[in-house]
C-alpha beads as a LAMMPS data file, in Angstrom:
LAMMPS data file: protein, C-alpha beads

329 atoms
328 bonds

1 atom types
1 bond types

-500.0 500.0 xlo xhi
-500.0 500.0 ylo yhi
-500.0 500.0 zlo zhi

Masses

1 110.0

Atoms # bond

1 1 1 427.957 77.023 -169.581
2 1 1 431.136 75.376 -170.402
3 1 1 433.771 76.820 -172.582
4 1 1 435.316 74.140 -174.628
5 1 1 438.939 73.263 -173.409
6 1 1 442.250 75.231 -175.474
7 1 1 445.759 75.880 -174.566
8 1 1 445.837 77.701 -170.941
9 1 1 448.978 79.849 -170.728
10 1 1 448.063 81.198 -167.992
11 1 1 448.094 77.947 -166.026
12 1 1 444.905 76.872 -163.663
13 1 1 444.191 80.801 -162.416
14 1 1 441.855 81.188 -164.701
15 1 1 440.952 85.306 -165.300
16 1 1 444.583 86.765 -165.479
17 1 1 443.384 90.123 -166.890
18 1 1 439.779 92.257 -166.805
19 1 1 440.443 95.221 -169.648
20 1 1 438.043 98.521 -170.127
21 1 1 438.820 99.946 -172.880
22 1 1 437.451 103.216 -172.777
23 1 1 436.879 106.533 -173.529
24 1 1 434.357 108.917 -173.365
25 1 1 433.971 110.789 -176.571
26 1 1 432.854 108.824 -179.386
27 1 1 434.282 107.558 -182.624
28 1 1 437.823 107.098 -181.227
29 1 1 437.867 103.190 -181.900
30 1 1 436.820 101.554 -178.853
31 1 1 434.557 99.051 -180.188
32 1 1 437.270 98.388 -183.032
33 1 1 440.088 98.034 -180.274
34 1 1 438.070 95.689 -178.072
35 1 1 436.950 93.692 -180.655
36 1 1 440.339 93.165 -182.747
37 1 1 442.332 92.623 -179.875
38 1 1 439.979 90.191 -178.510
39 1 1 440.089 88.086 -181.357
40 1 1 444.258 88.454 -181.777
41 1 1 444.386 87.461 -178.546
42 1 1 442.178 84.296 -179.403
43 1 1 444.481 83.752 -182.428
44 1 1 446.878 83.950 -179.597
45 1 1 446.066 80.867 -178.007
46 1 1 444.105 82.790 -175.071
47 1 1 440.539 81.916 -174.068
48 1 1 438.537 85.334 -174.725
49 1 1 435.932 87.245 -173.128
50 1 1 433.960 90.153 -174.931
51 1 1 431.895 92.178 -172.805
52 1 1 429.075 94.507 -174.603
53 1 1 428.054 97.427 -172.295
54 1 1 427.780 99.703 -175.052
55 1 1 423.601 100.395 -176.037
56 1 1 424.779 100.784 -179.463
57 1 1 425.388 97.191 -179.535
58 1 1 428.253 97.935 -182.001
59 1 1 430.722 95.519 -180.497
60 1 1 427.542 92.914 -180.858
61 1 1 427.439 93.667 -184.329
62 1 1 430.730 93.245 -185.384
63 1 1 430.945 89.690 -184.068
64 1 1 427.967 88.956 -186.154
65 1 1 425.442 88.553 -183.649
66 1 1 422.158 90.104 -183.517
67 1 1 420.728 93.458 -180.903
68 1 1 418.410 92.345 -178.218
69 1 1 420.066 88.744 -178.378
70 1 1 418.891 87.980 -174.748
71 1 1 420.197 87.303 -172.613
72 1 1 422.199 90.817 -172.504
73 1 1 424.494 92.534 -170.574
74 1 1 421.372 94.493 -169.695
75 1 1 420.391 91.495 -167.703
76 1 1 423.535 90.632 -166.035
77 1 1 423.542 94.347 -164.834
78 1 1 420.317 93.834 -163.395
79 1 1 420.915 90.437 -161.755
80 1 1 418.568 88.355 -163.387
81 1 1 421.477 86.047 -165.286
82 1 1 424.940 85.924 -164.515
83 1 1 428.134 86.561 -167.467
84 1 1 428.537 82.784 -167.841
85 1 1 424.707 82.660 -168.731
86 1 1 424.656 85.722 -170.952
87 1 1 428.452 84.190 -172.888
88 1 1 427.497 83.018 -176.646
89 1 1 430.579 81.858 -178.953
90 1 1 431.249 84.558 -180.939
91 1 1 432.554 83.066 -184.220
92 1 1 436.095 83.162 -184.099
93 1 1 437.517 79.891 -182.378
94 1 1 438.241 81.088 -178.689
95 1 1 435.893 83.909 -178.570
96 1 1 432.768 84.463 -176.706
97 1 1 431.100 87.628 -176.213
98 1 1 428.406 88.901 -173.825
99 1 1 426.046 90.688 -176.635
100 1 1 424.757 94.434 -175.693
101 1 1 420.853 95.429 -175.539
102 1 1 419.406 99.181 -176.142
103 1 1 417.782 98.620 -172.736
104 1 1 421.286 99.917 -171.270
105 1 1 420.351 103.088 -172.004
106 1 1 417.781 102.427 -168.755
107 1 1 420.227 101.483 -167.199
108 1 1 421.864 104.457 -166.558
109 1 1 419.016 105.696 -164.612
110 1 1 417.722 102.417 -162.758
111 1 1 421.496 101.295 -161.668
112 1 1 421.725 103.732 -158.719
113 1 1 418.573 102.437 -157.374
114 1 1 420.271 98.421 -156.643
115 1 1 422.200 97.340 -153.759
116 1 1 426.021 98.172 -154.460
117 1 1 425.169 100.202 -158.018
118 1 1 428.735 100.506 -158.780
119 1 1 429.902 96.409 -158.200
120 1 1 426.934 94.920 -160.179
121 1 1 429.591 94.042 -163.357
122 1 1 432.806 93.056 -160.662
123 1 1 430.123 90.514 -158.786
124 1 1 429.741 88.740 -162.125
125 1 1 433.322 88.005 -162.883
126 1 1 433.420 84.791 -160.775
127 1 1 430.717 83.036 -162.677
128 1 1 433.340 83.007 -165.436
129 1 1 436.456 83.032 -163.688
130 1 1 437.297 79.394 -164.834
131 1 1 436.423 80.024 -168.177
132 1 1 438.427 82.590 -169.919
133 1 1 442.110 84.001 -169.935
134 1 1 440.923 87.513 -170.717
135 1 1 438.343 89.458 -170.785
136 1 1 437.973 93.087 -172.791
137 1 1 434.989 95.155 -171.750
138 1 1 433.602 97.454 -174.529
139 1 1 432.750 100.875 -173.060
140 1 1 429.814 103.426 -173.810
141 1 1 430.995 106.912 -174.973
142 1 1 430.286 108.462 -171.579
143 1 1 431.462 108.541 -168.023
144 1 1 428.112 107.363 -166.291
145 1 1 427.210 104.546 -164.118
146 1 1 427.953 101.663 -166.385
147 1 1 431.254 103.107 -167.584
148 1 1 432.208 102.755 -163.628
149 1 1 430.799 99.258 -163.081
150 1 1 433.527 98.504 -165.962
151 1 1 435.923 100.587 -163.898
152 1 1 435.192 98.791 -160.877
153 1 1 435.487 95.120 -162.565
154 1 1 438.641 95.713 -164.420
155 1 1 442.198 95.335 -163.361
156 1 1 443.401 97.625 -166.338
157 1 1 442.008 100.383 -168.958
158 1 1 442.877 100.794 -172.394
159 1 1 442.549 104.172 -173.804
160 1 1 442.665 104.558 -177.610
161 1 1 442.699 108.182 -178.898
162 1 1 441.863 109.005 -182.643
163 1 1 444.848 110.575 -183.747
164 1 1 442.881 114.202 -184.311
165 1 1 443.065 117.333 -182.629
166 1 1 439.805 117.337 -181.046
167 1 1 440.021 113.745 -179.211
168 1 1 442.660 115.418 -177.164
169 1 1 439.765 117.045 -175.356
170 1 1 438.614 115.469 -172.830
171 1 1 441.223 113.310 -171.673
172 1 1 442.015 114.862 -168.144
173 1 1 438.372 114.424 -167.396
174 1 1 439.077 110.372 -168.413
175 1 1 442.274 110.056 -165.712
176 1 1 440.061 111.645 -163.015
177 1 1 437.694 109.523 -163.393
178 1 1 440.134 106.562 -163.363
179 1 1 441.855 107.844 -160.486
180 1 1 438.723 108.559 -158.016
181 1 1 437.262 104.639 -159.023
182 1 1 441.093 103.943 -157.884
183 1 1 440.895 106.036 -154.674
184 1 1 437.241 104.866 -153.903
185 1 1 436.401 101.891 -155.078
186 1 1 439.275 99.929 -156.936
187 1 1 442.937 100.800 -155.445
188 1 1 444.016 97.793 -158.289
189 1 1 442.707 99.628 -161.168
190 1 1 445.289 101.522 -163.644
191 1 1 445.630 102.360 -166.920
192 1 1 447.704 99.933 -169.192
193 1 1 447.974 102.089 -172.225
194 1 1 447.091 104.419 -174.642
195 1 1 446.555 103.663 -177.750
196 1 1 446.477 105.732 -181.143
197 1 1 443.836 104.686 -183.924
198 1 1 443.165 106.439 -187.308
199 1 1 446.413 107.456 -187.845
200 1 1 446.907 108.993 -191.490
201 1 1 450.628 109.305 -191.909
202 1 1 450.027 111.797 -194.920
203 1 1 448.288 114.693 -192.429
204 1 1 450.596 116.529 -190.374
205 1 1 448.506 117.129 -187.637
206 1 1 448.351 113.249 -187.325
207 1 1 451.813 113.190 -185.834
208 1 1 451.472 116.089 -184.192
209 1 1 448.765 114.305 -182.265
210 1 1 450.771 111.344 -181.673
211 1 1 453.992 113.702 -180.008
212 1 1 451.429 115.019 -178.368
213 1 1 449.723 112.318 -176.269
214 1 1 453.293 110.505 -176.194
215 1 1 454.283 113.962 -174.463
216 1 1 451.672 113.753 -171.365
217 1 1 451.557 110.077 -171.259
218 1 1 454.921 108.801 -171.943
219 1 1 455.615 104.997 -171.612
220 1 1 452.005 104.055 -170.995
221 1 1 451.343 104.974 -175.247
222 1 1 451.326 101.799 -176.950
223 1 1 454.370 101.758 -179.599
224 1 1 452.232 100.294 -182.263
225 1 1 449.633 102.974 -183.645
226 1 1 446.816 101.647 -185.336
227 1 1 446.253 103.531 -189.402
228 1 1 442.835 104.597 -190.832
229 1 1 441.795 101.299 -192.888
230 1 1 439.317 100.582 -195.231
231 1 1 439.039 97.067 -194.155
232 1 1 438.385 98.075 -190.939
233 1 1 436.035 99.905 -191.479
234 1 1 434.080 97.189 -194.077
235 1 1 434.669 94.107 -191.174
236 1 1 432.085 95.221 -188.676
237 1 1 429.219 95.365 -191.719
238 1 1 430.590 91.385 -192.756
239 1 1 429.845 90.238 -189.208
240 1 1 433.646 90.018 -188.688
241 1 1 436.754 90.757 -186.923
242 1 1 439.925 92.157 -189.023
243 1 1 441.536 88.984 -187.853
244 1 1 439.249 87.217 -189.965
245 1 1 438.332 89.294 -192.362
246 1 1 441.608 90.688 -193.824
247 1 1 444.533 89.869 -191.211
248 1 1 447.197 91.238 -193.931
249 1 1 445.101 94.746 -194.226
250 1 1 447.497 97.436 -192.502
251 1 1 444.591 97.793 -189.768
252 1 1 444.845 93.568 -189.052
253 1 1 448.910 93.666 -189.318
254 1 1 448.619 96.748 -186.071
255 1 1 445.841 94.862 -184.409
256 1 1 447.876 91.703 -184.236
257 1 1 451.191 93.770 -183.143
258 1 1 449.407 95.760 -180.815
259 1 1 447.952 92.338 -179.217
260 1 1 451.401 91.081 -179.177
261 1 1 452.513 94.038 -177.390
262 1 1 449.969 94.047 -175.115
263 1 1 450.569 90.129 -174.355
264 1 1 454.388 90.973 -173.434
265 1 1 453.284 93.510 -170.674
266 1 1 450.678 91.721 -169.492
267 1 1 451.521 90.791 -165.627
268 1 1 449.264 89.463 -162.702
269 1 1 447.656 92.980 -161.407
270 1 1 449.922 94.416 -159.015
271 1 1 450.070 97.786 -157.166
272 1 1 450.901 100.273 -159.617
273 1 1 452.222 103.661 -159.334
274 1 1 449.400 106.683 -158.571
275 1 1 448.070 107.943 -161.310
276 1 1 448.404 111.759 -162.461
277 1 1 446.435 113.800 -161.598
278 1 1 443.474 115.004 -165.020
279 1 1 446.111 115.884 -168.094
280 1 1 445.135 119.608 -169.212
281 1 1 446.095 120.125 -172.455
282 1 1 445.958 123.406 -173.501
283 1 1 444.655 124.202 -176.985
284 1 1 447.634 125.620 -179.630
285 1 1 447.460 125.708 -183.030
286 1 1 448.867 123.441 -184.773
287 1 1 451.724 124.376 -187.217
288 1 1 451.028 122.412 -190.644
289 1 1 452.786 124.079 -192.833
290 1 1 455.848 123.601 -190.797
291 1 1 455.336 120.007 -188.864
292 1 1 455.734 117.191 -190.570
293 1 1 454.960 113.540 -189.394
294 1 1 458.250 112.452 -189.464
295 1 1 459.931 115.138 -187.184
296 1 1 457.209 114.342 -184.048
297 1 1 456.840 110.197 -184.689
298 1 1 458.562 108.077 -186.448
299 1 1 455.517 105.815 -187.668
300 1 1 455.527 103.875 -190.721
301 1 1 453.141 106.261 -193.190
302 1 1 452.694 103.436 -195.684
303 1 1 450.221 102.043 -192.910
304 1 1 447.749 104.319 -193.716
305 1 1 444.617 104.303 -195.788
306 1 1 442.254 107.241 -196.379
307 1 1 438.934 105.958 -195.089
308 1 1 437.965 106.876 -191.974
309 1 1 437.039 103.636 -189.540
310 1 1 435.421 105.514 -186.516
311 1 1 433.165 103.842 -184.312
312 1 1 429.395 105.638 -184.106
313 1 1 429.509 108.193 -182.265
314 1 1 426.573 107.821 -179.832
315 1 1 425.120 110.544 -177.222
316 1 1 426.310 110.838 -173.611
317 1 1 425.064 109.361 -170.611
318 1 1 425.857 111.370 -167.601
319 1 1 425.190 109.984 -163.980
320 1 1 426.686 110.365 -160.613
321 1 1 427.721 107.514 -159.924
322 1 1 431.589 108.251 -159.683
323 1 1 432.471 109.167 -156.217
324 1 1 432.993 112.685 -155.674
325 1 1 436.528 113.355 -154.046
326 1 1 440.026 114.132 -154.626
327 1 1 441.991 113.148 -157.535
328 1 1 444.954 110.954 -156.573
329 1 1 448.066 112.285 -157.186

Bonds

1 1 1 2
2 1 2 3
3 1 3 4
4 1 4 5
5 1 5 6
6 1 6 7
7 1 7 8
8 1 8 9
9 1 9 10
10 1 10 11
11 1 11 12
12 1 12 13
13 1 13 14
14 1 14 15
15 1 15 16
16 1 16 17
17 1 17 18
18 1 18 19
19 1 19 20
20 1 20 21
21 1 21 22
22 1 22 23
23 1 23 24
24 1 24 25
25 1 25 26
26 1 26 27
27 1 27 28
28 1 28 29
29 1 29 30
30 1 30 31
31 1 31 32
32 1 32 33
33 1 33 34
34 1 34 35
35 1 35 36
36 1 36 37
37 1 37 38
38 1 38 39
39 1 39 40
40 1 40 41
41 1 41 42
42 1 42 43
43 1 43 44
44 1 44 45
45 1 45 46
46 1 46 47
47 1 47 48
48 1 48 49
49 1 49 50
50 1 50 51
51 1 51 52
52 1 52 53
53 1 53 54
54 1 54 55
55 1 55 56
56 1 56 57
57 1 57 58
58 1 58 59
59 1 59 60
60 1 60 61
61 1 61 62
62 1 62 63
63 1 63 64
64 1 64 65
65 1 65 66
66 1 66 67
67 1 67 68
68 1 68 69
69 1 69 70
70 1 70 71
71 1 71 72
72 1 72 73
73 1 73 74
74 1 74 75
75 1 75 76
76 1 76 77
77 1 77 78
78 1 78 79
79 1 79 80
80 1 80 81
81 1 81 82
82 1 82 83
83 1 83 84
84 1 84 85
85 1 85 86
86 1 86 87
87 1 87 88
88 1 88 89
89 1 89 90
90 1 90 91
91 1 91 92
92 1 92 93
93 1 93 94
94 1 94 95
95 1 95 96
96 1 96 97
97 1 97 98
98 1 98 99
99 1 99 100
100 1 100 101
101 1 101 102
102 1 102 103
103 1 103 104
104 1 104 105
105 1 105 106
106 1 106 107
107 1 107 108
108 1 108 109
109 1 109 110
110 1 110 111
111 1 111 112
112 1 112 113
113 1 113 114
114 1 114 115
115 1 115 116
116 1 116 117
117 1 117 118
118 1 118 119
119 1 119 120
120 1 120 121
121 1 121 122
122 1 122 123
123 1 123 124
124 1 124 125
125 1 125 126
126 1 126 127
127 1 127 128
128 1 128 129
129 1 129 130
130 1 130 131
131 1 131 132
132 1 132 133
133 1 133 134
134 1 134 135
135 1 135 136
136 1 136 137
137 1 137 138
138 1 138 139
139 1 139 140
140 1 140 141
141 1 141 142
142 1 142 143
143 1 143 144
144 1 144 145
145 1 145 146
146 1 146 147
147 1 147 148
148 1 148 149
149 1 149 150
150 1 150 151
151 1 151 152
152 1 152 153
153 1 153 154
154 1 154 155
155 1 155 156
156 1 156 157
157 1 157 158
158 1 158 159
159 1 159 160
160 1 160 161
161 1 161 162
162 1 162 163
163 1 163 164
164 1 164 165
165 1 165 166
166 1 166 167
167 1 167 168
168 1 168 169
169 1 169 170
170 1 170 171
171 1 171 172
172 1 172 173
173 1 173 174
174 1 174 175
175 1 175 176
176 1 176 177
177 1 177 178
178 1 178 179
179 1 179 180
180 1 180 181
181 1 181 182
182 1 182 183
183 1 183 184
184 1 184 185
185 1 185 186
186 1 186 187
187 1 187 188
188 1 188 189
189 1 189 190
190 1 190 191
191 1 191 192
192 1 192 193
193 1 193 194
194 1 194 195
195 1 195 196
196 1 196 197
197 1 197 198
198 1 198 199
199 1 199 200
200 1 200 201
201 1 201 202
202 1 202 203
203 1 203 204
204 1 204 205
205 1 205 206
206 1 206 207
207 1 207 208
208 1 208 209
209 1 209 210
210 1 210 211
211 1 211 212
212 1 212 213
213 1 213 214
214 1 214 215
215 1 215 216
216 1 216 217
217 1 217 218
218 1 218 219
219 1 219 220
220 1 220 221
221 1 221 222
222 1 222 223
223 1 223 224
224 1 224 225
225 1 225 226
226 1 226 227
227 1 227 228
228 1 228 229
229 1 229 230
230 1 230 231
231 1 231 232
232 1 232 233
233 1 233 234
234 1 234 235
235 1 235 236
236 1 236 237
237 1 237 238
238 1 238 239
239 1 239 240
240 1 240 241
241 1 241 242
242 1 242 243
243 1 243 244
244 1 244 245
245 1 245 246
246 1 246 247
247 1 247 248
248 1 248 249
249 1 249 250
250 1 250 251
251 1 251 252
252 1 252 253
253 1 253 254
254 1 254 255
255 1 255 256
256 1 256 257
257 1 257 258
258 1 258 259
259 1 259 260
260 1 260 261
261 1 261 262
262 1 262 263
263 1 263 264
264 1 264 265
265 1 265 266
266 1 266 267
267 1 267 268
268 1 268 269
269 1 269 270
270 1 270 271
271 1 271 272
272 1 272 273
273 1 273 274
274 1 274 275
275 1 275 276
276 1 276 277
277 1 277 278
278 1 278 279
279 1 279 280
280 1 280 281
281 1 281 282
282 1 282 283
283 1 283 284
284 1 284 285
285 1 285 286
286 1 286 287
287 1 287 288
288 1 288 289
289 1 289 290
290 1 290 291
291 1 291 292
292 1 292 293
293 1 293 294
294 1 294 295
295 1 295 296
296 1 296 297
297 1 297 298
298 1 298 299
299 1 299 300
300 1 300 301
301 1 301 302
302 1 302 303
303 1 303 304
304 1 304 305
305 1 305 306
306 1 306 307
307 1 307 308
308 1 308 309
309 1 309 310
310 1 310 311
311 1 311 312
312 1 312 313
313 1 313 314
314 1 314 315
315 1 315 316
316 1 316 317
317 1 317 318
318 1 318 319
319 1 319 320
320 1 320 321
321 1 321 322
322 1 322 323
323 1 323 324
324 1 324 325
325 1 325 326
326 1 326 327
327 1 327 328
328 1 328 329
């Protein structure tokens, strides 16, 4: 498979950047994140991967293309085709995408049986090296065996976080994660940024969230936060990106800035700084009748829109396929 020829800004390297963008608990906006970016990046001028390893097949969907298209990324897990065999255009000029089969949900439980479980995804990435500029890797909702094959193959992780109290939860359990694939089996990996979906600039607790996360993470919090949108949340059942279907919607205007954003940072993968060691954040109450959104983040509240665009939330796979160990600190 040969991806038809567009402007290389990257030069002759080929694969600059491998992105997870992950999280484990569900409904945060992963499959919206990886698929929006993707295709503002292609608008972008960048040659696109989209990589599937979500059961759901949600990212799949949203690009228009049908569950149990083989061949999947069920098969390139198993070694019976490789990504550039399993990479179908994806509609958008500059987009192809590796399409996700319900037979992943096997896969959790046959992956630690093959030769290097954890590097079946990473030994992949050459077949398309040549290809593409970037490549985003949609995530399952859990921190099992194929989560950390996207861990292992990725230079960088993206983490968006629905700006509600409850997706806090969980988050320290995320970095640990991150940080024993670093310590074990990928010293390169780190995480690029955080990013906040779903915000609704008319909820207090919204921007409580946001001071929040901005508190424990700091710099690595994206400054562009992505609103609840109906749009997005219509695209994926149109067989479309926001980019194509409404690019002037509040949730295609963030997209594009937070691609732009994420374009400016964007460096060769270089040794990083250790990660922290698992954020704790400790439950509190949150004070609505005295916080407002504008004294804890100055966002724009005329970006928001009052229908929720979660991804489906889908049930957990738990393995052991993450290294037990220390955390890096």
């Amino acid at each position: 498979m040969r991806i038809p020829s567009c402007p290389d800004l990257f030069g002759d390297r080929g694969i600059q950047l491998i992105y997870s963008v992950a999280n484990q608990k569900g409904g945060v906006g992963k499959t919206t994140t990886a698929v929006n970016l993707g295709a503002a990046y292609a608008q972008l001028g960048k040659r696109v991967l989209v990589v599937d390893l979500d059961q759901q097949c949600n990212a799949t969907v949203a690009f228009g293309l049908e569950k149990q298209d083989s061949p999947t990324t069920y098969e390139v897990l198993s070694g019976e085709v490789t990504l550039s065999e399993a990479a179908k255009p994806a509609g958008p000029e500059n987009v192809w995408m590796v399409p996700a089969s319900r037979d992943l949900a096997g896969a959790v439980v046959e992956l630690p049986r093959l030769e290097r479980p954890n590097h079946r995804l990473q030994e992949q990435v050459g077949s398309v090296d040549e290809d593409f500029d970037v490549v985003f890797i949609d995530c399952p909702p859990a921190l099992g065996p194929i989560t950390v094959n996207s861990l292992v193959a990725s230079d960088r992780v993206i983490v968006p976080v629905q700006a509600e109290y409850l997706a806090l939860e969980g988050l320290g359990l995320l970095t640990g994660t991150i940080a024993r694939v670093r310590q074990a089996l990928n010293q390169g990996l780190e995480i690029r940024g955080v990013v906040i979906t779903m915000f609704d600039g008319r909820v207090a607790l919204s921007g409580q969230v946001v001071a929040e996360v901005r508190k424990h993470f700091g710099p690595k919090v994206f400054d562009t936060v992505v609103p609840r949108s109906v749009r997005l949340a219509e695209a994926p059942s149109h067989g479309m990106p926001i980019t194509a279907y409404a690019p002037t919607s509040p949730g295609g205007v963030a997209y594009k800035a937070l691609a732009e954003e994420l374009l400016r940072g964007d460096q060769p993968p270089a040794a990083s700084e250790p990660l922290k060691a698992a954020v704790v954040l400790e439950p509190k109450a949150p004070a609505l009748a005295t916080t407002s959104v504008e004294d804890t983040q100055p966002v724009d509240a005329s970006l928001s829109d009052p229908t929720d665009s979660a991804d489906a939330a889908g049930p957990t796979d738990l393995g052991d396929a993450v290294p037990e160990g220390p955390v890096a600190s």
